[in-house]
Backbone as a printed PyTorch tensor [residue, N CA C, xyz], in Angstrom:
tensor([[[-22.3630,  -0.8710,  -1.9070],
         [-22.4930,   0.4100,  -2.5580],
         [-22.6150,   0.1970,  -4.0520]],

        [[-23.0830,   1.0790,  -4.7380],
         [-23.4380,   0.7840,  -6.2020],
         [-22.7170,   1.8510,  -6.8560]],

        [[-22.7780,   2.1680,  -8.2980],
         [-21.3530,   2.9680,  -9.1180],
         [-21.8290,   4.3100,  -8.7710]],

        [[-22.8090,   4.7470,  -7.8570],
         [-23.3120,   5.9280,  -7.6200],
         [-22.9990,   6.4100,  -5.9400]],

        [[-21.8760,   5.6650,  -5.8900],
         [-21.0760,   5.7230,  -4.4490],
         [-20.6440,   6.5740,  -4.4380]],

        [[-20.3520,   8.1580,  -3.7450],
         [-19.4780,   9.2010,  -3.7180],
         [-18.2620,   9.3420,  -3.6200]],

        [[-17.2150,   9.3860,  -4.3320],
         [-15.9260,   9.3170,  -4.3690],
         [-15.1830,   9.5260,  -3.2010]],

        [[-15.7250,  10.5740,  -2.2060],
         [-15.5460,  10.8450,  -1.1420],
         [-15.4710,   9.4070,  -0.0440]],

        [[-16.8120,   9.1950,   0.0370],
         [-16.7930,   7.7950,   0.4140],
         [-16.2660,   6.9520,   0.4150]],

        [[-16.0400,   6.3000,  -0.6820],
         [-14.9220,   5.2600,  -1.2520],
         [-13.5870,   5.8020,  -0.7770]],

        [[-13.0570,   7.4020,  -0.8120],
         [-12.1700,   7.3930,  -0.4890],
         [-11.7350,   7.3580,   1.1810]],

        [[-12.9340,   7.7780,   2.1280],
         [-12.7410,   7.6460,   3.2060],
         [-12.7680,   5.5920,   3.4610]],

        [[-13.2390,   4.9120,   2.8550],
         [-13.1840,   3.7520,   3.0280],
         [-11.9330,   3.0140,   3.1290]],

        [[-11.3830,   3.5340,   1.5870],
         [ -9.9840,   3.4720,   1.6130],
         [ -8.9220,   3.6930,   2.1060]],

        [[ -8.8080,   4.8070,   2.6050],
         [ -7.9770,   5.1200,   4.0700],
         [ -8.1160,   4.4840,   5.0640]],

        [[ -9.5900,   4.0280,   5.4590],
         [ -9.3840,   3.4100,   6.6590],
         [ -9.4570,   1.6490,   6.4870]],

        [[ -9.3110,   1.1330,   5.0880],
         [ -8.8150,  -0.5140,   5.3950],
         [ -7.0550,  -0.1010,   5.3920]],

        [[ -6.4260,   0.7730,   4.4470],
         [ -4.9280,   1.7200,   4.1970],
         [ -4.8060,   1.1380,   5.8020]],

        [[ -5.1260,   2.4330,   6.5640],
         [ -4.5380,   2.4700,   7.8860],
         [ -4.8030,   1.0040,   8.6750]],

        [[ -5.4720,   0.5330,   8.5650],
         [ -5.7130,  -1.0870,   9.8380],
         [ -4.6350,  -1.6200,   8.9510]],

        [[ -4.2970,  -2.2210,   7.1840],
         [ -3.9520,  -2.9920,   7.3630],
         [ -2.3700,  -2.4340,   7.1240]],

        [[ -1.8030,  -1.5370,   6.7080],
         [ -0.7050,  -0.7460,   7.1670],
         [  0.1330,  -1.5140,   6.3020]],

        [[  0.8920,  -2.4520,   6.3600],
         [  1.8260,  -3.1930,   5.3120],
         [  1.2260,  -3.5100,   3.8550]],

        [[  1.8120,  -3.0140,   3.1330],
         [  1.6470,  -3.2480,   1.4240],
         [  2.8400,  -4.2880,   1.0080]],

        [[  2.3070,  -4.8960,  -0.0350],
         [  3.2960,  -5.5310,  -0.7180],
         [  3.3250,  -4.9290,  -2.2620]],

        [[  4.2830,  -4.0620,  -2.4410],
         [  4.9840,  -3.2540,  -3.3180],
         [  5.5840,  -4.1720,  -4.2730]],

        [[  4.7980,  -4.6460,  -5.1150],
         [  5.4660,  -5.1950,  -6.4600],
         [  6.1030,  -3.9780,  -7.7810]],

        [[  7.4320,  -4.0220,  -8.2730],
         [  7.9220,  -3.6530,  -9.0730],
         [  8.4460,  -4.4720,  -9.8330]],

        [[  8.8890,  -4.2690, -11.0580],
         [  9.4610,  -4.4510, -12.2680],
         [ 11.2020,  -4.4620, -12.2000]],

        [[ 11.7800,  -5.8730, -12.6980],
         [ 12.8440,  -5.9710, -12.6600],
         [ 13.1230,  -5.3130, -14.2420]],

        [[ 14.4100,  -5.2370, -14.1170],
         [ 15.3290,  -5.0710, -15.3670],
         [ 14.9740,  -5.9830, -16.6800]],

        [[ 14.6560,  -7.5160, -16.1310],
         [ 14.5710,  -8.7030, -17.0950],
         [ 13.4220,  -8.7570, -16.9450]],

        [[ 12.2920,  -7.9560, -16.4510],
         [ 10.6660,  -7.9630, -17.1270],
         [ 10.2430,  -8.6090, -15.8670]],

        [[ 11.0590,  -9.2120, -15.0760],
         [ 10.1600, -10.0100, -14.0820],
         [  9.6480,  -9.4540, -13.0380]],

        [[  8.2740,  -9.5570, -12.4920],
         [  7.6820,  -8.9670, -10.7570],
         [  8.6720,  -9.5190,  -9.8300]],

        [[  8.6190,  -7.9660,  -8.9440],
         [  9.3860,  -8.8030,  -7.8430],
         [  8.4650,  -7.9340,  -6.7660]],

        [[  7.9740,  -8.5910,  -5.7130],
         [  7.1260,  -7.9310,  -4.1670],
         [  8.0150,  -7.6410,  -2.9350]],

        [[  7.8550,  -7.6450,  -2.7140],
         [  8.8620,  -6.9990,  -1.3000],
         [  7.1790,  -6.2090,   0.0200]],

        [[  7.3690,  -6.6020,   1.1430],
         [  6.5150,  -6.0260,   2.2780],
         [  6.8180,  -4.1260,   2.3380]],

        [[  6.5380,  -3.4060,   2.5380],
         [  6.4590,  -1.9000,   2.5360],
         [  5.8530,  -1.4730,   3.7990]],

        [[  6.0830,  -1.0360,   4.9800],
         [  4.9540,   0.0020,   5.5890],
         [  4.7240,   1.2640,   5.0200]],

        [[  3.2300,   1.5730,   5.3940],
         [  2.7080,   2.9160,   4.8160],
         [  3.1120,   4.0110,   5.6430]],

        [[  3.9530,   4.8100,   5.1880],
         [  4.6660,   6.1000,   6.5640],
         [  3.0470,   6.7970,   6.2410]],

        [[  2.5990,   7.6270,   5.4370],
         [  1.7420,   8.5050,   5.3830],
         [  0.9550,   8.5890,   4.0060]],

        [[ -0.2670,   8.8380,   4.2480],
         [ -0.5510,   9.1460,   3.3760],
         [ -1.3500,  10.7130,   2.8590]],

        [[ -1.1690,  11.0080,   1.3170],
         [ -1.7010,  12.2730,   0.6210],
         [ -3.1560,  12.3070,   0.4970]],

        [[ -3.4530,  13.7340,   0.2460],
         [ -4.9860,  13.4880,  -0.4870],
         [ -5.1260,  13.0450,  -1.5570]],

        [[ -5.9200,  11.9990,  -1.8620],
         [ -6.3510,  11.1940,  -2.7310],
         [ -5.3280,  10.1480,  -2.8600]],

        [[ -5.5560,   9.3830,  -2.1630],
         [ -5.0500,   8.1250,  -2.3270],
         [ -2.9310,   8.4340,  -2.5450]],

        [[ -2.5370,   9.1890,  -2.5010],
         [ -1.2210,   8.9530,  -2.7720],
         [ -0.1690,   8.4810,  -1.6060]],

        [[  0.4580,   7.0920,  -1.9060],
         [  1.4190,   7.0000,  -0.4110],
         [  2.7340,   6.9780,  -0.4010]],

        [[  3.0450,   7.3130,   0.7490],
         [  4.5820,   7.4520,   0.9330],
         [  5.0580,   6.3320,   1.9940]],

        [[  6.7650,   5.9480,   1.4260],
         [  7.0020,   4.6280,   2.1360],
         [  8.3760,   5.2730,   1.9310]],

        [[  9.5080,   4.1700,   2.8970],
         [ 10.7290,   4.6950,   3.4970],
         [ 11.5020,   3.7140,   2.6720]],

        [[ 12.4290,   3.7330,   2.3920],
         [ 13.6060,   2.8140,   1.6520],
         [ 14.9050,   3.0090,   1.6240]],

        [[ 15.9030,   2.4840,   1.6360],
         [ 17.1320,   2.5340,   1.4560],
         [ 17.5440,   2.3830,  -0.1660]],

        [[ 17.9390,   3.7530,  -0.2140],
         [ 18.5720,   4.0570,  -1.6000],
         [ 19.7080,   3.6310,  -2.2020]],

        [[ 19.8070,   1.9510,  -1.0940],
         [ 21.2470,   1.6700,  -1.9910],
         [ 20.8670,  -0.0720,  -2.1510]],

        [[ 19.8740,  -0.0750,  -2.6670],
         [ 19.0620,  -1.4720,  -2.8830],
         [ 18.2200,  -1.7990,  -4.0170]],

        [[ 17.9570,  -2.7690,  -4.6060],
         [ 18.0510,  -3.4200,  -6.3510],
         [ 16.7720,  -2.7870,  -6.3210]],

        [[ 15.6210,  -1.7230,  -5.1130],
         [ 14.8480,  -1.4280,  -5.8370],
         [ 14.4110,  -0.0330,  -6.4470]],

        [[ 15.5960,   0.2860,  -6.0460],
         [ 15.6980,   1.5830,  -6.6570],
         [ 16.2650,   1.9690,  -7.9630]],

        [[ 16.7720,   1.0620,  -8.5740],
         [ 17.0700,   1.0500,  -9.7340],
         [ 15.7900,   0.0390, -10.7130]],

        [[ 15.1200,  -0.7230,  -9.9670],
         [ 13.8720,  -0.9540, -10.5220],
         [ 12.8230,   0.1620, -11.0390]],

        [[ 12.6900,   0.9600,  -9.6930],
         [ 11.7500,   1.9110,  -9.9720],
         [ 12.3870,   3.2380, -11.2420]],

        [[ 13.7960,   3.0790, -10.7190],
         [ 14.4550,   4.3870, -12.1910],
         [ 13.4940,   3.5570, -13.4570]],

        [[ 14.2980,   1.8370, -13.4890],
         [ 13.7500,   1.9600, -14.9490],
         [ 12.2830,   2.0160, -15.0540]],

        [[ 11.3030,   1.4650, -14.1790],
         [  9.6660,   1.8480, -14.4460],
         [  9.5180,   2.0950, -13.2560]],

        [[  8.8140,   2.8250, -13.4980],
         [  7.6450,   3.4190, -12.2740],
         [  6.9830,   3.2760, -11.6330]],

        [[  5.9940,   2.4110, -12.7200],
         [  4.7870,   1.7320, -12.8710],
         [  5.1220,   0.3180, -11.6070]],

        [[  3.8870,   0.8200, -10.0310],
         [  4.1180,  -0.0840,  -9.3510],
         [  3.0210,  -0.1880,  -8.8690]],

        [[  2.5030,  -1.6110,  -8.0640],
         [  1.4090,  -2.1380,  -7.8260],
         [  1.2770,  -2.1230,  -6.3890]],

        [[  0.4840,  -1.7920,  -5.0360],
         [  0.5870,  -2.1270,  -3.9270],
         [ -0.5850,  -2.5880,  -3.4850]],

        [[ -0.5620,  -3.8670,  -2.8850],
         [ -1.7410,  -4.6790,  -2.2580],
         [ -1.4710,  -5.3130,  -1.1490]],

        [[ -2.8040,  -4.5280,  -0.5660],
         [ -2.6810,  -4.9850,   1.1170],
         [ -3.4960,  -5.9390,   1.2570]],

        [[ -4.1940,  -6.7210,   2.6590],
         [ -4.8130,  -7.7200,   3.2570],
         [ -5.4180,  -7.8020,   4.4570]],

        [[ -6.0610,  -7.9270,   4.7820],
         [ -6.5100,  -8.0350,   6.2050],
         [ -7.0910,  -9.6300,   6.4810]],

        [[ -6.9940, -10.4230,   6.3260],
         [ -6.8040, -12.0570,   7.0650],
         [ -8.4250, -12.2310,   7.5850]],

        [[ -8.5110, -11.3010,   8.6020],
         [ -9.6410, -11.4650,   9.3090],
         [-10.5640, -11.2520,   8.9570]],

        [[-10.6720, -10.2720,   8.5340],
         [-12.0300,  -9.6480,   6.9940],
         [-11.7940,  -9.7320,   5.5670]],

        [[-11.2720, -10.5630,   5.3400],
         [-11.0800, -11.2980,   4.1780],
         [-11.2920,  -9.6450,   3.2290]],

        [[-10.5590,  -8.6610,   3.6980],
         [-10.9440,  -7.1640,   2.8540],
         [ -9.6560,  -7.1040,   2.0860]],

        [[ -9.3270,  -6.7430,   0.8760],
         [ -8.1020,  -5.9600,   0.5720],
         [ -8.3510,  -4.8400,  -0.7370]],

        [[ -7.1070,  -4.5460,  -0.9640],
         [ -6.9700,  -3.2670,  -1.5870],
         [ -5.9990,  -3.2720,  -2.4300]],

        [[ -6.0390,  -2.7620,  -4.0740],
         [ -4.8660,  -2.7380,  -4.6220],
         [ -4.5940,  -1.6910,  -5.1790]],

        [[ -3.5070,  -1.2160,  -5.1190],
         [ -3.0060,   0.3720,  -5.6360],
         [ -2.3800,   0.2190,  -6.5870]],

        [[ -2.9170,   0.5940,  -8.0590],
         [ -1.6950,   0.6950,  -9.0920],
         [ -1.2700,   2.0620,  -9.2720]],

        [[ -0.2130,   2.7510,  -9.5130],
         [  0.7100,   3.8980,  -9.2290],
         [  2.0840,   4.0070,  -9.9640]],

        [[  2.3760,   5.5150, -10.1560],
         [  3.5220,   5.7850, -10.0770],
         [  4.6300,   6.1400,  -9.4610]],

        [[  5.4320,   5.4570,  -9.1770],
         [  6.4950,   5.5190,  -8.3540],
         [  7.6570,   6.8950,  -8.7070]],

        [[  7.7410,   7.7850,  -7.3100],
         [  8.9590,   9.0440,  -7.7120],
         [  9.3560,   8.7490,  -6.2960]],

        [[ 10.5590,   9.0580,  -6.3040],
         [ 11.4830,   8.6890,  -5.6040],
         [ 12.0910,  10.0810,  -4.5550]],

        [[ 12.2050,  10.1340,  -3.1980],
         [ 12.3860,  11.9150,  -3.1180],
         [ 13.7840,  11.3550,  -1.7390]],

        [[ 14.6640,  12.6370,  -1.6520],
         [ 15.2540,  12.4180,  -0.8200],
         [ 15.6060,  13.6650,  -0.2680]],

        [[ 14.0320,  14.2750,   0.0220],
         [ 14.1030,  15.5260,   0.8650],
         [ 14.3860,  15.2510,   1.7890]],

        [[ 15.1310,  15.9520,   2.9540],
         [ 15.7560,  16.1630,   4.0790],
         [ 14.5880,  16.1870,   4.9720]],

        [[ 13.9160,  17.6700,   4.5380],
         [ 12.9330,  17.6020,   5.6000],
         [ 11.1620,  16.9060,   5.5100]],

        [[ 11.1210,  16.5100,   4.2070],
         [ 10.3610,  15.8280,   4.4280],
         [ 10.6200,  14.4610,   5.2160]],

        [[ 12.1600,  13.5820,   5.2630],
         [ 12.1690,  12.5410,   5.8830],
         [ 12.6890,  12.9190,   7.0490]],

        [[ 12.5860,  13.9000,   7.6540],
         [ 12.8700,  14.5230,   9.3790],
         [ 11.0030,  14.6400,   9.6660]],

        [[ 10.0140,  14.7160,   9.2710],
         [  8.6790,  15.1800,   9.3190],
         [  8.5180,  13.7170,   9.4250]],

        [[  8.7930,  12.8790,   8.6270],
         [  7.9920,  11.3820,   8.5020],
         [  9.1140,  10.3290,   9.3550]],

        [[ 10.2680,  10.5790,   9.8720],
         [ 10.7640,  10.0200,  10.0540],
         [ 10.1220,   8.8160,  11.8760]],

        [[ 10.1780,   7.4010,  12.0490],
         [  9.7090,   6.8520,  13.3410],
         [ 10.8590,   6.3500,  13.7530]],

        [[ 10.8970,   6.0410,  14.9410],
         [ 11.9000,   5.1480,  15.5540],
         [ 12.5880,   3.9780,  15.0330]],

        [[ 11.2420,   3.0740,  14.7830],
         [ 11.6000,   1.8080,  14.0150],
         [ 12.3460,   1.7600,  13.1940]],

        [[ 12.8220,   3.2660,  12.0430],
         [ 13.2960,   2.7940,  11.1300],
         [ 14.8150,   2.5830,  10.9030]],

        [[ 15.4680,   2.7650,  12.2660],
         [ 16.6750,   2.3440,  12.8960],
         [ 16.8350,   0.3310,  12.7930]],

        [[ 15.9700,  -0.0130,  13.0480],
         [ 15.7650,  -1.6020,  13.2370],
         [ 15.9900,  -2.3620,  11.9040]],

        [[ 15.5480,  -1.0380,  11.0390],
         [ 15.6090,  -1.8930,   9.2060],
         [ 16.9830,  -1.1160,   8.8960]],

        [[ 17.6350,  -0.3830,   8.8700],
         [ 18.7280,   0.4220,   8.2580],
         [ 19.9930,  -0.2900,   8.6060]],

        [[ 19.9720,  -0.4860,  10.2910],
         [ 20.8930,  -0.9590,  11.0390],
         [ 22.2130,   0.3160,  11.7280]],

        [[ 23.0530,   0.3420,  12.3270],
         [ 23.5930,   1.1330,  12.7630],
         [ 25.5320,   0.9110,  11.9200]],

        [[ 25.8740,   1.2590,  10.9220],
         [ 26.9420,   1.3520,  10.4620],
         [ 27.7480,   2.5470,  10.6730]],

        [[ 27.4400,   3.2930,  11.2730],
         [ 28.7220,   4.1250,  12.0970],
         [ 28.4830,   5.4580,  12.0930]],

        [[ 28.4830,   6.6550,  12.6280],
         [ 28.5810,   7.7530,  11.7940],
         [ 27.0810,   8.0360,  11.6970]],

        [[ 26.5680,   8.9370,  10.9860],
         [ 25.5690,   9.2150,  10.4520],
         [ 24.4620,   8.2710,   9.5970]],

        [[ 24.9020,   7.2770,   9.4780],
         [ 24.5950,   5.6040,   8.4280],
         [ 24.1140,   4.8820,   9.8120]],

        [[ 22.8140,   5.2810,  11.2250],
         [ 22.0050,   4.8490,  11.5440],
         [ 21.0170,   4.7030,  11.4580]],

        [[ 20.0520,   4.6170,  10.7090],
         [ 18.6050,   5.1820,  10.9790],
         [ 17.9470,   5.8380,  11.0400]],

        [[ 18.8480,   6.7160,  11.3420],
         [ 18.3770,   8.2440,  12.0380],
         [ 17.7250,   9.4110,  10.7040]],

        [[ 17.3140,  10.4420,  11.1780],
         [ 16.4960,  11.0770,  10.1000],
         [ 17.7710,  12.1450,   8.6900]],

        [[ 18.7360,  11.7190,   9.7430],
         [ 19.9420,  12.0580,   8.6820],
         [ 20.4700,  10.8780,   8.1880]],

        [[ 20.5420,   9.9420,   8.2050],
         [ 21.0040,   8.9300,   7.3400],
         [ 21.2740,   9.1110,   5.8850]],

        [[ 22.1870,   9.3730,   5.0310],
         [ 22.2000,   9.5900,   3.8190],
         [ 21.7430,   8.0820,   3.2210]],

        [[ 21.4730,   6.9670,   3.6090],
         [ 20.7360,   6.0240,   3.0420],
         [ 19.0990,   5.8350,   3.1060]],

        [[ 18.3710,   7.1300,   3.8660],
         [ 17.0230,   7.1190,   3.7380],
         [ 16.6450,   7.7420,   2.8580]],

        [[ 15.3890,   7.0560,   1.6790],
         [ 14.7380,   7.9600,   0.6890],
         [ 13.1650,   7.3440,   0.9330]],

        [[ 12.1590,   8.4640,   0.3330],
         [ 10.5200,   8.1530,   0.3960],
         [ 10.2940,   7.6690,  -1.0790]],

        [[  9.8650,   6.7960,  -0.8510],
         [  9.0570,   6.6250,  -2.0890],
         [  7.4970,   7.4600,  -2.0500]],

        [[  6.8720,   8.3360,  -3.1600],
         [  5.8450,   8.5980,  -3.3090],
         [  5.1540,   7.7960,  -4.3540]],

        [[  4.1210,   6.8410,  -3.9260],
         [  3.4120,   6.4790,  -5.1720],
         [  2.0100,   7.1710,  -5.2300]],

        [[  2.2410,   7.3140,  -6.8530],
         [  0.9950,   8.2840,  -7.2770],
         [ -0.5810,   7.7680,  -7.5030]],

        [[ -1.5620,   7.2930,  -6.9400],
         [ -2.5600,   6.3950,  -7.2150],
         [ -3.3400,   6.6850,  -8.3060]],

        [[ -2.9260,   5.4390,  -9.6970],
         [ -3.7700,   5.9070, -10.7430],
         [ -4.6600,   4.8800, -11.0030]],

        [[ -5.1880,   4.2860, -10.2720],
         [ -6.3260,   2.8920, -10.5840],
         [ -6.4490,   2.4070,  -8.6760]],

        [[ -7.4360,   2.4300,  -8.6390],
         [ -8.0790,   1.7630,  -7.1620],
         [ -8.5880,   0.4800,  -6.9540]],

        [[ -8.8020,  -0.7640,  -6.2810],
         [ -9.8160,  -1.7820,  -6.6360],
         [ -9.5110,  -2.3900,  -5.2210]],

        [[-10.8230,  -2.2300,  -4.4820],
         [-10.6500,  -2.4890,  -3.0050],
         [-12.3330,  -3.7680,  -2.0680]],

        [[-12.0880,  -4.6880,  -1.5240],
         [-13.0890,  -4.6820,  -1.0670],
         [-13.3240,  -4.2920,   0.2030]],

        [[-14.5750,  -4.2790,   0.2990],
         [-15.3740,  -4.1630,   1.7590],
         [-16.0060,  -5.0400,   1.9130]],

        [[-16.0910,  -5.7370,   3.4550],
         [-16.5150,  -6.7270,   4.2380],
         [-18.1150,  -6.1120,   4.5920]],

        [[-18.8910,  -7.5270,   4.0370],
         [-20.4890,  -7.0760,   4.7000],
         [-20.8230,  -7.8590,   6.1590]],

        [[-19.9540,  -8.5060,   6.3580],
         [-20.5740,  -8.9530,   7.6210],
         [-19.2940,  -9.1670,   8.6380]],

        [[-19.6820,  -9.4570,   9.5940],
         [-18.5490,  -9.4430,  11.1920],
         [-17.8250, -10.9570,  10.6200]],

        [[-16.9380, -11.3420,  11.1300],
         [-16.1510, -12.2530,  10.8860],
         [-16.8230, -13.3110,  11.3410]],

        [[-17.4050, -13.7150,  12.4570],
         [-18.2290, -15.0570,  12.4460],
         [-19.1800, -15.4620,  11.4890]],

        [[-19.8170, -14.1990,  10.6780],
         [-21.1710, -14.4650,   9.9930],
         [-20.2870, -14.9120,   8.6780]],

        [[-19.4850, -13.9390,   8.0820],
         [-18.5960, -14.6460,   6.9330],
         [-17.8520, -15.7930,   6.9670]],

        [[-17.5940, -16.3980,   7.9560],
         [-16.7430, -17.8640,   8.1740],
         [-18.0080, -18.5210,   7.7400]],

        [[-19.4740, -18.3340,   8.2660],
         [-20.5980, -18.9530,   8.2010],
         [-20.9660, -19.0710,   6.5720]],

        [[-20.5990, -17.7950,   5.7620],
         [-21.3190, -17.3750,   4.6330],
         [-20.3950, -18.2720,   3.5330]],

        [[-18.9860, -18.6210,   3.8010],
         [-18.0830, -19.6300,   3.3410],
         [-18.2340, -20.8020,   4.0680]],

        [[-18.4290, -21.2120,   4.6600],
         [-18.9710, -22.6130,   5.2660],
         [-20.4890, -22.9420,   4.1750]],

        [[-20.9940, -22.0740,   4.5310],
         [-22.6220, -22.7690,   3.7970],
         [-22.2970, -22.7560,   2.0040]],

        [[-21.3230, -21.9500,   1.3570],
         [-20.4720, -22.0540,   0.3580],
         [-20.3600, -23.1520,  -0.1290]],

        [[-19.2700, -23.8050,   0.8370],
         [-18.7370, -25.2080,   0.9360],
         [-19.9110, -25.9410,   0.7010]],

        [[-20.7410, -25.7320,   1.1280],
         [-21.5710, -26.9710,   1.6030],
         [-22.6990, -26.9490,   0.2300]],

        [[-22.9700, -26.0050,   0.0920],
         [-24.3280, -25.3540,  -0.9360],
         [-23.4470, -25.2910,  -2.4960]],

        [[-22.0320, -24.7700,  -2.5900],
         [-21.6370, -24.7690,  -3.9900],
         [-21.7680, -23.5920,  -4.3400]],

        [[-22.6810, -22.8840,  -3.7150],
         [-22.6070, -21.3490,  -4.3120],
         [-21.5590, -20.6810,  -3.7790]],

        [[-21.4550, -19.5450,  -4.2810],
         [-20.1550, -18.4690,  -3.9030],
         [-20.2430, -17.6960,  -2.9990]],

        [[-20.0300, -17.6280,  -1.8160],
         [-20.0550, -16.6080,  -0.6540],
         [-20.5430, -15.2030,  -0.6600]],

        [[-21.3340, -14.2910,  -0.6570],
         [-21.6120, -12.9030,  -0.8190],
         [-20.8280, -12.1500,   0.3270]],

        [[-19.8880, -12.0660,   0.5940],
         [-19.1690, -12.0980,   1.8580],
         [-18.3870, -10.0770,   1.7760]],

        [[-18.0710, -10.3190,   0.8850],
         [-17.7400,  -8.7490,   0.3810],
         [-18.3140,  -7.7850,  -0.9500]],

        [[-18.0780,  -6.3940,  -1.0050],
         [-18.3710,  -5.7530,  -2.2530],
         [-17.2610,  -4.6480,  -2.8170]],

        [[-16.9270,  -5.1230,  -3.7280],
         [-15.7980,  -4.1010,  -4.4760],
         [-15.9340,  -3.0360,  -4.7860]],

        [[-15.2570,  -2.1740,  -4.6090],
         [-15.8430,  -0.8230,  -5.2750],
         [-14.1490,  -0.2280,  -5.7940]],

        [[-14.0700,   0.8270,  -7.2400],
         [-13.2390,   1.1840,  -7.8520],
         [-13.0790,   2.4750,  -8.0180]],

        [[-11.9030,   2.8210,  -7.3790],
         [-12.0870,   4.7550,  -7.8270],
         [-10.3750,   4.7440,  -9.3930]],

        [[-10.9210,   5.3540, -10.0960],
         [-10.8110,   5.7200, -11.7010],
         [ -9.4870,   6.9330, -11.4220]],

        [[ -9.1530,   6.9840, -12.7480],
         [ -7.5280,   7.7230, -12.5350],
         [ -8.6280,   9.4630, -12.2060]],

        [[-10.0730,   9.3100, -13.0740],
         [-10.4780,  10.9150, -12.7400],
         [-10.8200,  11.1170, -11.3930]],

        [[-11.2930,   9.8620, -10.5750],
         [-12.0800,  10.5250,  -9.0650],
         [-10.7070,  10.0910,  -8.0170]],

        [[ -9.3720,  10.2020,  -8.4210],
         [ -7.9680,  10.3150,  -8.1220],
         [ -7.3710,  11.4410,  -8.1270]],

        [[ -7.7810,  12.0190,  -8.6870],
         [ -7.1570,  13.8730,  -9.3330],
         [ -8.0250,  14.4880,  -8.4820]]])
């Protein structure tokens, strides 16, 4: 696609590498300046690019995100050598019923069961969403099936030139709004 790609487009693109490859790695900002990543699943996502993820509000990254916001999420897909990176602002929510609406099974398996109301469950006073706000996009797309690109990096190898294997495309903080 060329810079005359419809935002629309790009954004339906984006949703659907989002949804296949489903786990983000959520880099934030320590206290002492340093990145730290951590794995994330994507509970849901907003219009235009905004996502929501599940966390326990009594963990070093929630006091990361108090002090900045400012967080990065990049996914992967292995097989199509495709990914995606989300830079964003991080707000933090601990609506009731929004985490009874988003709430899955699984998320009993990460919380653990400490007694009482402190299971998993969609009352857990240790569940909060993270919303990140998408203000910069930068994603590729795969041009060919996975045998032809193993091929297109093989002849790489062999030839010295650089693989044409994918094409990037960028949606801007305006075609975000």
């Amino acid at each position: 696609m060329t810079e005359t790609t419809p935002t629309a487009k790009k954004l339906d693109e984006l949703y659907d590498l989002i949804k296949e490859m489903k786990i983000a790695l959520m880099t934030t900002r320590r206290s002492d300046g340093l990145l730290v990543t951590r794995p994330m699943a994507t509970q849901k996502r907003n219009p235009i690019a905004d996502l929501w993820f599940v966390t326990n509000i009594e963990t070093q990254k929630i006091d990361e995100l108090e002090d900045d916001p400012n967080v990065n999420l990049g996914y992967y897909n292995h097989g199509t050598y495709e990914w995606v990176s989300v830079s964003g602002k991080a707000t933090l929510s601990q609506d009731r019923r929004l985490i009874r609406e988003l709430h899955q099974p699984d998320w009993q398996a990460w919380f653990g069961d400490e007694g009482g109301n402190r299971n998993g469950g969609p009352d857990d006073p240790r569940l909060a969403l993270i919303l990140v706000d998408a203000v910069s996009v930068v994603y590729t797309k795969s041009k060919h099936s996975r045998p032809r690109a193993l091929f297109e990096i093989a002849k790489g190898m062999l030839t010295g030139s650089e693989p044409d294997i994918s094409r990037e495309e960028h949606l801007s903080a305006a075609e975000l709004r």
